[in-house]
N, C-alpha and C positions, 0 to 999 in steps of 0.2 A: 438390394436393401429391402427392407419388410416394409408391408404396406401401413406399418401399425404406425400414427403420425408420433406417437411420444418415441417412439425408435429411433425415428427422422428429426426430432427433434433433439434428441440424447445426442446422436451422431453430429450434428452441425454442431452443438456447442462444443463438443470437444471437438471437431476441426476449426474451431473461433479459438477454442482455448490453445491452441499448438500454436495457428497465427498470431495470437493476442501476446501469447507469455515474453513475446521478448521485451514488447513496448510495456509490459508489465515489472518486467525485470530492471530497465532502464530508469524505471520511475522510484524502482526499491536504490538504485544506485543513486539518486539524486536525493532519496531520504536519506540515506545513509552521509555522502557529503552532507549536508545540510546540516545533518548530527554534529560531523566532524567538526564544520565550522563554528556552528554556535557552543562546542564545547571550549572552543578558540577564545570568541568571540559572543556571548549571548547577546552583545549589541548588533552583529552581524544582521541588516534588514533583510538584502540580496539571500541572505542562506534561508531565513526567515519565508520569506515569501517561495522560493523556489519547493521550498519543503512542504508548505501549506498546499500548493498548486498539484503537487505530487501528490498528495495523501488525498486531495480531494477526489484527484482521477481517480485512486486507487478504491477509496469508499462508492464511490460510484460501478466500480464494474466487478469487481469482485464476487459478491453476491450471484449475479448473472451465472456465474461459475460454479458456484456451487462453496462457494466458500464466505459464510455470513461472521466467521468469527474475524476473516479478514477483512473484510465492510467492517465492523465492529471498532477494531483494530485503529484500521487506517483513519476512521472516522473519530477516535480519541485523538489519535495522536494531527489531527486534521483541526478540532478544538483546541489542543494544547500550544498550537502554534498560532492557533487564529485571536488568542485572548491579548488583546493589547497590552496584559502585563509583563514586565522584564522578567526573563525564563531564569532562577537562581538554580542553584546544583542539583534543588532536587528534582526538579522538572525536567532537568537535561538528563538527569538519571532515567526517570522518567519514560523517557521521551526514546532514549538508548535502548531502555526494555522493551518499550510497545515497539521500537523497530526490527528488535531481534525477534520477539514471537511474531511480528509479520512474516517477516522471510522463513519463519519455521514453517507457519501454515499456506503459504504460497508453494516451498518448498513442498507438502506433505502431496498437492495433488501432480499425479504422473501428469508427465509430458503431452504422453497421448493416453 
């Protein structure tokens, strides 16, 4: 490996990113249930809250990655959940999109 530190640095993030993506992927799967649910159920607390928890890790590390539009993202849809108001159709609508262009832009960075 090169002495250059941003090299070293480049290099460990993407071996952070290889380890990280599954508990990342895990977290898009529990947004996604969560969607499910409150599309059910917008009274749904348990879906509510799981989803909040999820989008917040998610606004939180993303970034680090190299991906700010998924901070962004997650970080709407981390508000949308967090607003004590009852979620009507078109929030869930909403809420469905900023999930789907998460998993686009999570999806868009390689593996390795």
């Amino acid at each position: 490996m090169s002495d250059d530190p941003a090299a070293k640095i480049a290099a460990r993030l993407t071996e952070l990113w290889h380890t990280s993506r599954p508990t990342i992927l895990e977290r898009m799967t529990i947004l996604r249930a969560a969607c499910t649910a409150l599309m059910e159920n917008p009274a749904d607390r348990e879906a509510r809250t799981s989803g909040l928890e999820a989008a917040h890790k998610l606004s939180g590390v993303l970034g680090v990655f190299g991906l700010p539009q998924g901070s962004e993202l997650a970080s709407s849809i981390e508000f949308l959940l967090k607003s004590g108001q009852p979620l009507m159709q078109p929030d869930l609508s909403t809420l469905r999109n900023r999930i789907a262009d998460l998993d686009a832009v999570i999806a868009s960075k390689p593996d390795r």
